[in-house]
C-alpha positions as CSV (number, residue, x, y, z in Angstrom):
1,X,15.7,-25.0,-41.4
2,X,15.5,-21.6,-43.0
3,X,16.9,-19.4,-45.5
4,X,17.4,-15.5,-46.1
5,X,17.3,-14.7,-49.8
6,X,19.9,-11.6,-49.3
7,X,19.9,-11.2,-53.3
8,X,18.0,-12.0,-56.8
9,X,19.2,-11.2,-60.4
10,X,17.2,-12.2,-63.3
11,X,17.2,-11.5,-67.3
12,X,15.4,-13.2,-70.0
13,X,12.3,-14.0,-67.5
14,X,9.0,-12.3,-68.6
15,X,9.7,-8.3,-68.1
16,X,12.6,-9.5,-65.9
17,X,16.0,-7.6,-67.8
18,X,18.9,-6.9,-66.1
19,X,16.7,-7.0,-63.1
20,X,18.6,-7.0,-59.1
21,X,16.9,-6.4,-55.4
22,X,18.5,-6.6,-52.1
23,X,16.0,-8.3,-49.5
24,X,15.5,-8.2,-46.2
25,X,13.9,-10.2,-43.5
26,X,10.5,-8.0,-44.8
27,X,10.2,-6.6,-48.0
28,X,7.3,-4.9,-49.5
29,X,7.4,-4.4,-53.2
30,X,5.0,-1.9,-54.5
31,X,4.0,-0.3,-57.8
32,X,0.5,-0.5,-60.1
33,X,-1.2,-2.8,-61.7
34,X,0.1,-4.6,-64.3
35,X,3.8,-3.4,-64.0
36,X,5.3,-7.1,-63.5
37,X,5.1,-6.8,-59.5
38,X,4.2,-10.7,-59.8
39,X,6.8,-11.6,-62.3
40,X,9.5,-11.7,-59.3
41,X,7.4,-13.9,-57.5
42,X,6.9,-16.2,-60.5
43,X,10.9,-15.5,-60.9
44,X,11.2,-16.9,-57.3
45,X,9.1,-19.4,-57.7
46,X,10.5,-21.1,-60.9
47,X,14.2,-21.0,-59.5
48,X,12.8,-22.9,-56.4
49,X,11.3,-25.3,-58.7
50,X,14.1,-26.0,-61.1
51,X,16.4,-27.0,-57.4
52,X,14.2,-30.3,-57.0
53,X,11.7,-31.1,-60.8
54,X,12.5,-31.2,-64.4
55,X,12.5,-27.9,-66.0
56,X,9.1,-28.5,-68.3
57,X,7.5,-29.5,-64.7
58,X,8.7,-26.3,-63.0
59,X,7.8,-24.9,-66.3
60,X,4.2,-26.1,-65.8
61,X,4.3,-25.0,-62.3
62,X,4.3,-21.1,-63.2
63,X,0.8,-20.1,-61.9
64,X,0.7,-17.5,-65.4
65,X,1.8,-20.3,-67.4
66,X,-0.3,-23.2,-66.0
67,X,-3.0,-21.0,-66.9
68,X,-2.3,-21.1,-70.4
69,X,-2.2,-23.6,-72.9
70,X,-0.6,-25.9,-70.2
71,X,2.5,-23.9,-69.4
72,X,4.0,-23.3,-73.2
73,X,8.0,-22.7,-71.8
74,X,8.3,-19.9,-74.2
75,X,5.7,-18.0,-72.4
76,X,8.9,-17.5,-69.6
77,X,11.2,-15.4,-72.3
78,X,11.0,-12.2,-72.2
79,X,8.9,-10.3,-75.2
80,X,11.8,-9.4,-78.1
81,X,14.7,-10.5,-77.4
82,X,16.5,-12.1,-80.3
83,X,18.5,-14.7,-77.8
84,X,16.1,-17.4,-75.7
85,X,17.7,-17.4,-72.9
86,X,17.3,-17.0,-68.7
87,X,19.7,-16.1,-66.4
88,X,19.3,-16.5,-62.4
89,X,21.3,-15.4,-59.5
90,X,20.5,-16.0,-56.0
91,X,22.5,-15.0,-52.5
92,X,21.5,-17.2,-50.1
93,X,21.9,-18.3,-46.1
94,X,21.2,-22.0,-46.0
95,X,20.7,-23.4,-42.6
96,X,24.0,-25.3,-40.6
97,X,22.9,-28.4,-41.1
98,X,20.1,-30.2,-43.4
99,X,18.8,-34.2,-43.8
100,X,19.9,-36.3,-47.0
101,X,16.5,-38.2,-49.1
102,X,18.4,-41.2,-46.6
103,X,17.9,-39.7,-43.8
104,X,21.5,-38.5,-42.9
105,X,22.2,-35.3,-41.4
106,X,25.2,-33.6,-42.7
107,X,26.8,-29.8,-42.4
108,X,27.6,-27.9,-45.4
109,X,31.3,-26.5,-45.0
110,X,29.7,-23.4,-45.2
111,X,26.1,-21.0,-45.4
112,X,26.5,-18.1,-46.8
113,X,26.5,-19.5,-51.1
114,X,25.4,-17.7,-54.4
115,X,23.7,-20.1,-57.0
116,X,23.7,-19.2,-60.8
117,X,22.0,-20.8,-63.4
118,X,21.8,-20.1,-67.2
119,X,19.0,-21.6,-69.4
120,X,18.6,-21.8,-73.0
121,X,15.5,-22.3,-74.9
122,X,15.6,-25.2,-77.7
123,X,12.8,-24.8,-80.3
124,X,10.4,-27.3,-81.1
125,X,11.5,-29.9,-83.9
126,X,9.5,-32.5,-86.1
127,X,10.0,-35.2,-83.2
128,X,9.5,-32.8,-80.5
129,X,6.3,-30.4,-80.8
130,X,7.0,-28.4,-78.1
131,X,10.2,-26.4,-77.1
132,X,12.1,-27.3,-74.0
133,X,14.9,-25.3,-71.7
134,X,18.0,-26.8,-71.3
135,X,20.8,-26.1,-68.6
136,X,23.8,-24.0,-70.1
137,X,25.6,-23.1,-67.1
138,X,25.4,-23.5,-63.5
139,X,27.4,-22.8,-60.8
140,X,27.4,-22.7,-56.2
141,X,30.0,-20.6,-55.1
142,X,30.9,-19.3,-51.3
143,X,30.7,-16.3,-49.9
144,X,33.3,-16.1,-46.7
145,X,32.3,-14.9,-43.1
146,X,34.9,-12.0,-44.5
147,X,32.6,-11.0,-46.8
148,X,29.5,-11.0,-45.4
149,X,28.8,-7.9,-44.3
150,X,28.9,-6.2,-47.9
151,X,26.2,-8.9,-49.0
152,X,24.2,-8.6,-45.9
153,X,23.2,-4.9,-46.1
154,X,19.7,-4.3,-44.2
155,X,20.3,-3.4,-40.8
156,X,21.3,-6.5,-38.7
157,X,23.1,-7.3,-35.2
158,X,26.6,-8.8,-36.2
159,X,27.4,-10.8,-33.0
160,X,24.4,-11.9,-32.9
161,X,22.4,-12.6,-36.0
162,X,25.1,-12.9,-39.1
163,X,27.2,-14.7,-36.2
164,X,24.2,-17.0,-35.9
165,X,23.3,-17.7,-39.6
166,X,26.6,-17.4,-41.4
167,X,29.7,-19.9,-40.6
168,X,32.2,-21.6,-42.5
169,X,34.9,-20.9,-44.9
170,X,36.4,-22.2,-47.9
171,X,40.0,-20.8,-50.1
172,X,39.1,-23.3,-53.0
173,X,37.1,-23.0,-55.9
174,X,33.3,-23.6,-56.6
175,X,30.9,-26.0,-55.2
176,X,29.5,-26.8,-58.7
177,X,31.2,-25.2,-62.1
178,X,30.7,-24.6,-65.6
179,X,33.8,-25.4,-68.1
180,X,32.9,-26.2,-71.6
181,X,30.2,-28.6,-72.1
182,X,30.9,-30.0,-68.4
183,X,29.6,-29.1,-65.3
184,X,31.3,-30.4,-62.2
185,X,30.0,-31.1,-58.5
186,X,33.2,-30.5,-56.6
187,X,33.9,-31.9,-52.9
188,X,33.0,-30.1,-50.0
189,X,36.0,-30.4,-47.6
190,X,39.6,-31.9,-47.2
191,X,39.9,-31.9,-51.0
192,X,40.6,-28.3,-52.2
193,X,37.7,-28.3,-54.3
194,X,38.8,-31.2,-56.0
195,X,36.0,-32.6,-58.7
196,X,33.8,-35.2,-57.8
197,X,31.8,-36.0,-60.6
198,X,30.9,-34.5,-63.8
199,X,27.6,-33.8,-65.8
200,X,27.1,-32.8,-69.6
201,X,25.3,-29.0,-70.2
202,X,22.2,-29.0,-72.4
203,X,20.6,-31.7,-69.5
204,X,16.6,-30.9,-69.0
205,X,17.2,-30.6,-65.2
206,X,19.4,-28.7,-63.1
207,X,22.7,-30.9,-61.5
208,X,21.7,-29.1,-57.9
209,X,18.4,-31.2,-58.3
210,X,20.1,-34.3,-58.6
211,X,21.9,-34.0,-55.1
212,X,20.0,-35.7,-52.6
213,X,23.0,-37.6,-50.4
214,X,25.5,-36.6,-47.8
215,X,28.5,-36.9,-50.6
216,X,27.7,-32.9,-51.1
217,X,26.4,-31.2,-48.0
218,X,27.0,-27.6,-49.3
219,X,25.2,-28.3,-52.4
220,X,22.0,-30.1,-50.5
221,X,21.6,-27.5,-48.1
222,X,21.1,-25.5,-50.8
223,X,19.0,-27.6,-52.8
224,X,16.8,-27.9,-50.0
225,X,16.6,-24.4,-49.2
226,X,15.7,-23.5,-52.7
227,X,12.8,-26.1,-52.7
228,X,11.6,-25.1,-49.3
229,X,10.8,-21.4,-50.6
230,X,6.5,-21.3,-50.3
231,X,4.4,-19.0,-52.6
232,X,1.5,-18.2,-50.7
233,X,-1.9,-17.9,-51.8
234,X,-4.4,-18.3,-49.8
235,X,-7.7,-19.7,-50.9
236,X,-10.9,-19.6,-49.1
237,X,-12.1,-23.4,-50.0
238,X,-8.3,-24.6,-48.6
239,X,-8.7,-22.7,-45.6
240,X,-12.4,-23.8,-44.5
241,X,-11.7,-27.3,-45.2
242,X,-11.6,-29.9,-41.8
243,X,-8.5,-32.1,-42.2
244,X,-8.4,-35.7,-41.4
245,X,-5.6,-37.3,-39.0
246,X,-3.6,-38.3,-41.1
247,X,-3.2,-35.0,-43.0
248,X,0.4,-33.2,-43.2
249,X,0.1,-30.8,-40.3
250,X,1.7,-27.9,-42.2
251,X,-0.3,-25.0,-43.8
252,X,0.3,-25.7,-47.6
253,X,0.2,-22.8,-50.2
254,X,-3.2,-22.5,-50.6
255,X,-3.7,-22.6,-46.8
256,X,-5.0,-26.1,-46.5
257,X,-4.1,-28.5,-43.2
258,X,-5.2,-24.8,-41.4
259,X,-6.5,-27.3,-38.6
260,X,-4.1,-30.3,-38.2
261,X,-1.2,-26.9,-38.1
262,X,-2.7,-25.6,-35.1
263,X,-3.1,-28.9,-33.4
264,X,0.4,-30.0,-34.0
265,X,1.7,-26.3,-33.0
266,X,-0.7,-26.4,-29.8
267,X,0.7,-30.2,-28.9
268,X,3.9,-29.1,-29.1
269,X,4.0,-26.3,-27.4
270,X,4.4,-25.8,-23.7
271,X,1.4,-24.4,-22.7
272,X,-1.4,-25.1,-25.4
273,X,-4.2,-22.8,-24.0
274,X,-1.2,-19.6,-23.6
275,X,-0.9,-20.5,-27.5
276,X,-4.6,-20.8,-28.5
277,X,-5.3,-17.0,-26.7
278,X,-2.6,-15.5,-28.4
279,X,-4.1,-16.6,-31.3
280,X,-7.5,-15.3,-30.4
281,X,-6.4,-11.8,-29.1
282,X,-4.9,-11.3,-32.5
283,X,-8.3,-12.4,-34.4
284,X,-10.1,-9.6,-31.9
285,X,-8.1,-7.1,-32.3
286,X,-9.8,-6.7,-35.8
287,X,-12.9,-4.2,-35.9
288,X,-15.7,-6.2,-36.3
289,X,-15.0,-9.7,-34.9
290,X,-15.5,-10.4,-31.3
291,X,-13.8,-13.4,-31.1
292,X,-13.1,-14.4,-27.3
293,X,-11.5,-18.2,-27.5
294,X,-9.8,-20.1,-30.6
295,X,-9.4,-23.8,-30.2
296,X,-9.1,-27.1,-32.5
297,X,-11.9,-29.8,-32.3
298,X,-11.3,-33.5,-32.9
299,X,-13.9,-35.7,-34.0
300,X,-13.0,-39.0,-33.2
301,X,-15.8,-40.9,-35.0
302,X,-15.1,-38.9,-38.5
303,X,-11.5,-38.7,-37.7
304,X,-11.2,-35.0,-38.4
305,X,-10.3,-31.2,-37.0
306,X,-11.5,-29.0,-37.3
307,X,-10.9,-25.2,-35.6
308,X,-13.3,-23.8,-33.8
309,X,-14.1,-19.8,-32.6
310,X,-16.2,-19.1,-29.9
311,X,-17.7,-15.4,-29.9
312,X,-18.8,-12.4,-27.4
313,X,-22.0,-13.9,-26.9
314,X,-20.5,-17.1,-26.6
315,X,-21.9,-19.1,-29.4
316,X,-19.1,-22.0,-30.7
317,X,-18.7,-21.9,-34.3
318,X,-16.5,-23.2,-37.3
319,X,-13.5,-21.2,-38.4
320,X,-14.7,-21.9,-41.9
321,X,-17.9,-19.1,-41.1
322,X,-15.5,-16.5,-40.8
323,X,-15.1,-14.0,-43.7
324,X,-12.6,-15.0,-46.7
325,X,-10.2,-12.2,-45.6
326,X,-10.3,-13.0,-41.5
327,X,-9.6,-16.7,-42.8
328,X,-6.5,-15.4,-44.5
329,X,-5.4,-13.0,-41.4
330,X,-6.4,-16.5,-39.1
331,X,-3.5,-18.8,-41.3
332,X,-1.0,-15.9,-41.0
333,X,-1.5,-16.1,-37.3
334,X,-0.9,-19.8,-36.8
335,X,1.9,-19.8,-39.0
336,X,3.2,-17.0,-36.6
337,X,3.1,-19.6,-34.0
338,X,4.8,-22.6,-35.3
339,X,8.5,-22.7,-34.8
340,X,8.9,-24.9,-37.4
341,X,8.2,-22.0,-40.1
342,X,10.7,-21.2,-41.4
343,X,12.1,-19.9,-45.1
344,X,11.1,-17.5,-47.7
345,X,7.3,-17.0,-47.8
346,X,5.7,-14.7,-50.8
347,X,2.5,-13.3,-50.6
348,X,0.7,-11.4,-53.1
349,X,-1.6,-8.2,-51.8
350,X,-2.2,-9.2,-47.8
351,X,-5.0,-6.7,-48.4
352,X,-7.2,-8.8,-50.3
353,X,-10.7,-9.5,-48.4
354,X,-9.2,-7.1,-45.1
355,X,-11.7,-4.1,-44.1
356,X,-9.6,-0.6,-44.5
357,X,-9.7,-0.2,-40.8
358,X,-7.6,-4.0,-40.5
359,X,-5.0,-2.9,-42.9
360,X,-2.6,-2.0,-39.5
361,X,-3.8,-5.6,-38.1
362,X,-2.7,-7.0,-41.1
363,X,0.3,-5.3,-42.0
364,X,1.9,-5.6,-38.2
365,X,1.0,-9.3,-38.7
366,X,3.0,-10.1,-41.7
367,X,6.2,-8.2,-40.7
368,X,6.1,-9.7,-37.8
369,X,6.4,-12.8,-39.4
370,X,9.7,-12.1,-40.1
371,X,12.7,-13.0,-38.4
372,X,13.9,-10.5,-35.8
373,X,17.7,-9.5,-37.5
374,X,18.7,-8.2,-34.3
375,X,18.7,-11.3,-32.5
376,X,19.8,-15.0,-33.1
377,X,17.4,-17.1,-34.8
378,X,15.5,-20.2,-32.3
379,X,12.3,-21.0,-31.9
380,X,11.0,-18.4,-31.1
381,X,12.2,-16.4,-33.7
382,X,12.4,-18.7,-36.9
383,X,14.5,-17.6,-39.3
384,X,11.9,-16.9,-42.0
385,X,11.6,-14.2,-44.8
386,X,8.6,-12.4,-45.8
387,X,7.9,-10.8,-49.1
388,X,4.9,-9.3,-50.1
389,X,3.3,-6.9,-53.1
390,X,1.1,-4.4,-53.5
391,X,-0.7,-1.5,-54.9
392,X,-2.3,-0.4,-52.3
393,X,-2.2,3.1,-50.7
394,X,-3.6,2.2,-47.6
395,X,-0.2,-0.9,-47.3
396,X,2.2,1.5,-48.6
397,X,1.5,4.2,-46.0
398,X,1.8,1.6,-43.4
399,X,5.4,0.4,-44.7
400,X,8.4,1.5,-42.4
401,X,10.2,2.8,-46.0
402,X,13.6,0.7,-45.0
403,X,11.1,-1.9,-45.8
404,X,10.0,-0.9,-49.7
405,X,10.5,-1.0,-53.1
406,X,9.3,1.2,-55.0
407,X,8.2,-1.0,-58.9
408,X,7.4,0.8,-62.1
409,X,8.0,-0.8,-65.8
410,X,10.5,1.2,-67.9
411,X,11.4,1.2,-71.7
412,X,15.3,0.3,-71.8
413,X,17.4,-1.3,-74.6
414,X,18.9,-4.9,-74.1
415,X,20.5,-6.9,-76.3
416,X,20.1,-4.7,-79.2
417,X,16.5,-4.5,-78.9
418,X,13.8,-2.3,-77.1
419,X,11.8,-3.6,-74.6
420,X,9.5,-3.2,-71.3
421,X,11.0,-4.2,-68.4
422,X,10.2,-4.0,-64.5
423,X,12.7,-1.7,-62.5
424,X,12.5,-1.5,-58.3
425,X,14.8,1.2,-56.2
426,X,14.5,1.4,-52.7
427,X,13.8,4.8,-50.7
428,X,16.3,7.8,-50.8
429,X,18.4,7.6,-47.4
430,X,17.7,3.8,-46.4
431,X,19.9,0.5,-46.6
432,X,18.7,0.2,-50.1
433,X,19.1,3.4,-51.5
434,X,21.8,6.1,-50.1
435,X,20.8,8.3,-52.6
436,X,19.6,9.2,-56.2
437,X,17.0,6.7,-55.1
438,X,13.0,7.2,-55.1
439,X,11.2,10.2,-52.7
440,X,8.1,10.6,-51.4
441,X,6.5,12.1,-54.8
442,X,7.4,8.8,-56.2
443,X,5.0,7.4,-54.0
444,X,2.3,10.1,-54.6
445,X,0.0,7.7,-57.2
446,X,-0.6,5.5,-54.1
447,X,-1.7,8.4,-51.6
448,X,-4.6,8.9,-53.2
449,X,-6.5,7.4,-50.2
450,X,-10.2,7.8,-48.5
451,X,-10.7,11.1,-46.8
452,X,-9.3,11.0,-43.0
453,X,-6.7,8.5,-44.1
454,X,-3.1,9.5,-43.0
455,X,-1.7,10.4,-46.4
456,X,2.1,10.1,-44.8
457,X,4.4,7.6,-45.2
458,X,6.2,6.4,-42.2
459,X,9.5,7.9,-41.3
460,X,9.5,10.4,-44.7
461,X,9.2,13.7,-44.5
């Protein structure tokens, strides 16, 4: 399974107005503090969680407004806008085939779909004290192998990768529509689109959440690749905890199950000590750690892993002694390894806790957890997505500029009203921008950097 996020619009969420970015496998988005970088994470990460939980859950699920006074929905709405409403829209590649909640693997009829979805905020009454969203419109439309190419734009190998991820066709109409106070889940195949089953608007979850059989493969590969998309952030106490068993051997989020991961990917691989050194050559390649062998310990009597580093001098010690940001850069690295991994991954400043002299270590590591465009996904090069944030200058020197967005908050009127909202262009003379985009002296606030540093960006003269 995996998914490329080719496209995102949003309005009405936080400073999100009128807001659209074009992704690639790797995109950095940078820009200062405080100018709403995270708001398109928290954008992405509420539209994933609308595709499988009631919208006051994925409410609740916000990390900025979990924080506060237990996710109030209208924290969400944008500051001044006389309408409360949010609109989505998402271009996606789901994967060519996906599993039912019955276990049935079906096909979608095809991969390459754009989801929109309207909300509409409902204020609190005397029987309910708290506000709620509510669907207005929602829709899954195709977009045909003919059309690919003008919604795929970052540099890619036709034949071989938009060959690989993009198939199907369809000459009828929508997957699911919006007429009225209706929405309707229309069959895949064989029936020109003909509808299946109805829904009334106004519902407090989303109709692509409630598909969870083989009836609608379209729609459930795209549930399920909407639900699949992982925030990361990765917390120290997660990371140095041993795992039992019987723990989920995936890295979560917060990067816990860091050792039943690395035992699953080393059982499964075919040569589990080639796996473990490759893991250990990246950990000493950073300055400072002399770490010669990487392997995962299993305590039979306790029933727990737990991984293990064994150093220059050859002393064997926990992973969980190693500093907060070498954990962080060790998790990237498994997750590297496991051909399972695949999806849209987000992950807030990969600086955090690295030494200036590890910022190429790290950077290198997390674009290269990225699929490879120019070659068909497999195993050995998942089709995953990487985007990360920053402010700084040390990352955005490092970033090949194809690869950035430039983010700064700008005053613009919407809706008859004034307001602060977040704004990203890509570089002048890449895939993102072909011109009247952003130039090096836009990027001149984050080259203030330590003398000796290389104040270029890559590729920009």
């Amino acid at each position: 399974m995996g998914c490329v996020l080719t496209r995102l619009e949003v309005s009405g969420f936080k400073n999100l107005v009128g807001f659209a970015a074009e992704f690639g496998p790797f995109t950095c988005i940078a820009g200062e503090n405080g100018v709403g970088k995270s708001n398109v994470f928290d954008a992405i990460e509420f539209l994933s969680l609308t595709a499988h939980r009631p919208l006051t859950e994925a409410t609740q699920g916000i990390r900025s407004t979990a924080e506060v006074r237990a996710g109030l929905p209208e924290h969400l709405l944008t500051i001044g806008l006389e309408q409360p409403w949010m609109d989505f829209a998402a271009e996606i590649v789901v994967p060519s085939a996906v599993t039912d909640d019955f276990g049935t693997q079906v096909t979608p009829s095809i991969t390459f779909l754009r989801y929109e979805l309207r909300l509409e905020f409902e204020s609190a009454t005397p029987t309910s004290r708290q506000g709620r969203f509510v669907v207005a419109r929602e829709s899954l439309r195709h977009i045909n192998r003919s059309q690919a190419a003008r919604h795929m734009r970052f540099p890619h190998r036709a034949n071989r990768f938009r060959a690989s991820v993009v198939s199907g066709r369809r000459s009828g109409g929508d997957f699911i529509s919006t007429e009225a106070d209706r929405i309707t889940v229309h069959q895949d195949g064989g029936s020109r689109g003909r509808p299946r089953r109805q829904l009334p608007t106004r519902a407090s979850t989303t109709v692509l959440s409630t598909i969870n059989t083989a009836d609608d493969p379209t729609a459930l590969a795209a549930r399920r690749e909407l639900e699949s998309w992982q925030r990361l952030a990765l917390e120290p106490n997660a990371l140095r905890a041993p795992d039992q068993f019987v723990d989920d051997p995936s890295i979560g989020g917060d990067g816990r199950h860091l050792a039943a991961a690395l035992r699953r990917i080393a059982a499964e691989s075919p040569d589990s000590a080639d796996l473990y050194a490759r893991v250990a050559a990246r950990l000493s390649s950073l300055e400072g750690l002399d770490v010669r062998q990487v392997w995962v310990d299993e305590d039979d009597v306790r029933e727990v892993y737990t991984v293990m580093v064994r150093d220059g001098d050859g002393r064997e010690l926990p992973a969980r002694s190693l500093s907060e940001g070498t954990l962080r850069y060790l998790a990237l690295c498994v997750m590297l390894e496991d051909p399972r991994g695949s999806g849209l991954l987000t992950l807030e400043e990969p600086e955090n806790g690295i030494h200036p002299a590890n910022l190429p270590r790290m950077v290198e590591l997390v674009g290269d957890l990225a699929v490879d465009p120019f070659e068909a996904p497999s195993p050995d090069n998942p089709l995953r997505q990487v985007i990360v944030n920053t402010h700084s200058p040390g990352v955005v020197q490092l970033i090949d500029p194809p690869n950035l967005l430039l983010a700064r908050e700008v005053s613009t009127t919407f809706d008859g009203r004034h307001v602060r909202v977040l704004e990203v262009e890509g570089l002048r003379d890449t895939w993102r921008q072909r011109s009247d985009g952003a130039t090096k002296a836009d990027f001149l606030p984050y080259l203030v950097a330590p003398t000796g540093a290389q104040l270029a960006i890559h590729g920009v003269a």
